[in-house]
Structure formats: structure tokens, C-alpha cells
C-alpha positions, 0 to 999 in steps of 0.5 A: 531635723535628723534626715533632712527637711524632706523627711518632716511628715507634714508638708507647708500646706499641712502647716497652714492649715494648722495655723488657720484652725489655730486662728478660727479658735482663737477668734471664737474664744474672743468672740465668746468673751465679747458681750454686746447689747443692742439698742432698737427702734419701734421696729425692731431694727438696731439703733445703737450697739455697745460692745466690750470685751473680757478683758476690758471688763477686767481692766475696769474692775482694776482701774475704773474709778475714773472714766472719759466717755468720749463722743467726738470720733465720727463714723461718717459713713453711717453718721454715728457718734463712736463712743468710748469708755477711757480709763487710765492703768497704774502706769498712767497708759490708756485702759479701753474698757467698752464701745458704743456706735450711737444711733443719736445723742439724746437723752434717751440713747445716753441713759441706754449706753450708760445702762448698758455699761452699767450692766456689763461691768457688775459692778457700780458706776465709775466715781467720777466720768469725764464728758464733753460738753453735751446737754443731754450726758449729764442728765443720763449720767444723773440717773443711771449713776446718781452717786459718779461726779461729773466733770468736764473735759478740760479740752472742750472747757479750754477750747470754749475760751480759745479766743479769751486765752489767746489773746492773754497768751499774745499780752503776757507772752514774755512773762510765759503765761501760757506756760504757768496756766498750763502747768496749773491745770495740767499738774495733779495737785489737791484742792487746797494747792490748785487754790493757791498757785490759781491765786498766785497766778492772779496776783502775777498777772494782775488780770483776773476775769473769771476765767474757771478750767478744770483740773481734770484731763480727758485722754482722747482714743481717736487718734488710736482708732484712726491709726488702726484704719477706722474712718468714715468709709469703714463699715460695721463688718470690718 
């Protein structure tokens, strides 16, 4: 600057009082993007939220064939499931498309998030929802998204047939059967491929008992939420 940085006619302050007002703008811009919908009590207090941002909206339209609706991550402080709705984008990276803090998991709470979704998004349903293996989701799902299939994480699917797999991963542990069944499940192959490496696999092993995993894969966001300082003690202002 000609003149020396003494001659600027605004000083430091006058700089961060711009950078402030920028930062209240963008946050109201962000705030106008962002829609919410509550759900109440017999009282009128508020039971459960979901929220999404326009962005988020966005990304849907482009990548929302296939959705994980996740509930596992707990709010402690208040008890609440934090739900999310995960999709994947063309480069196979997480896409967060919405949020919900839950007031419990019933039926009725389910129908009332996937409705709320539902109504952000403007569009249809995902054509296919990943869920854990509560009861209560695939009723909801079936009504509010008659036409999305529904499919089982493949985590809570392995997870319930720990102790079964376990013990073949110990018998089998030379010939590398943890490693084949792995990339059996885990590769995107079509029906007709899954098929034959599924049986291939039997025939190798000779130890078949039924054992049924999915193909698909549920991205868990947790480990994202608690890497941004979101845990038990974090309340709803923050």
C-alpha cells in the first residue's frame, strides 16, 4: 500500500467488525436454507426434530437411490437416538442428506421421520433403505415408502453371527476363509455372480449351515459426528 499501512483508512477493529457481520450473514443465509420439522406430545412439547439443510436436499436428488437410515449413535445426555440419512455420491464418499434426534423408537415415531423426509426431500422414496435390525423400521418404511426395498445392514447381519463366523474363521484360518467370505459379501457383484462365488465358496469349505449375509454395506457417519466433538454431554444449543 502506497503510503505505509498507517495511511489504510480503517483500522484492525473496523476489520473485524466486517468479518463479523460477514459471518452473521452467512449464518442467516444457512439458517434460511435449513428446514426442520418437529414432532409433539399430547402437550404440545417437542418430542422429536429432524432437520436438513439445502444442500443436503440437493445431494439427494442426485444420489438418493439408495439410503442407510442409522440409529445407533446415542445422545446420552438426553437419551435420544441421532438418526441419519446416508447416501453415497459418484466418488463413493459419504453424502448426509438429513438428521433427526428421536424421542423414542416406535412405530409411530419411524412413520413420523420417514414422513418428515419424505416431505423435505419433494420427491419419492430412496429405492432401496439400509436399516439395523429394529422391529419397529420396516413397518414404517412399509408405509410411508411402499414401493423403497428394504435391506439390512450388513454389519448388524455379521455381528449376530459373530460367534458362528468366529469359530470358522479359527478352523478354516489357513486356507483364508475369513478373507474369501469377506470379499464375497463385501465386492458389488449382480445376483447371478454372488450366486456362484457363494457356492463355490460351500464346495471349498465343504461346511455349509445356512449361514445368509447381505451384499449390501451400511456407511456409519458416528465416527464423523464424534470426531466433531458430539457426544453424550453436547446439548441441543450447540
Amino acid at each position: 500500500m502506497h503510503g505505509g499501512a498507517e495511511n489504510v483508512p480503517i483500522t484492525a477493529q473496523d476489520v473485524k467488525n466486517l468479518k463479523a457481520a460477514r459471518r452473521r450473514e452467512n449464518n442467516a443465509n444457512n439458517v434460511s436454507k435449513l428446514l426442520t420439522d418437529f414432532q409433539l406430545d399430547s402437550e404440545g412439547k417437542i418430542t422429536s426434530i429432524f432437520w436438513s439443510h439445502a444442500s443436503q436436499q440437493g445431494d439427494y436428488i442426485d444420489f438418493g437411490d439408495a439410503v442407510t437410515f442409522d440409529t445407533t449413535h446415542k445422545t446420552n445426555l438426553y437419551d435420544k437416538p441421532l438418526c441419519m440419512f446416508v447416501g453415497a455420491n459418484h466418488h463413493l464418499q459419504c453424502a448426509i442428506f438429513g438428521f433427526a434426534l428421536l424421542g423414542d423408537e416406535t412405530v409411530k415415531t419411524f412413520e413420523w421421520v420417514f414422513n418428515a423426509f419424505k416431505t423435505c426431500m419433494g420427491i419419492e422414496g430412496p429405492r432401496v433403505m439400509l436399516t439395523d435390525q429394529d422391529p419397529a423400521m420396516p413397518i414404517a418404511l412399509r408405509r410411508v415408502f411402499p414401493n423403497t426395498i428394504h435391506r439390512l445392514c450388513l454389519w448388524d447381519v455379521q455381528n449376530r453371527f459373530m460367534p458362528f463366523l468366529n469359530e470358522l474363521y479359527a478352523r478354516f484360518e489357513e486356507e483364508d476363509f475369513k478373507i474369501q467370505l469377506q470379499s464375497i459379501i463385501h465386492h458389488p457383484l449382480t445376483s447371478g455372480e454372488f450366486e456362484t462365488a457363494w457356492a463355490m465358496m460351500l464346495d471349498k469349505f465343504n461346511d455349509y449351515r445356512g449361514v445368509m449375509v447381505s451384499t449390501q454395506c451400511s456407511e456409519s457417519m458416528n465416527k464423523l459426528v464424534k470426531s466433531a466433538h458430539v457426544d453424550g454431554n453436547t446439548p441441543l444449543h450447540d
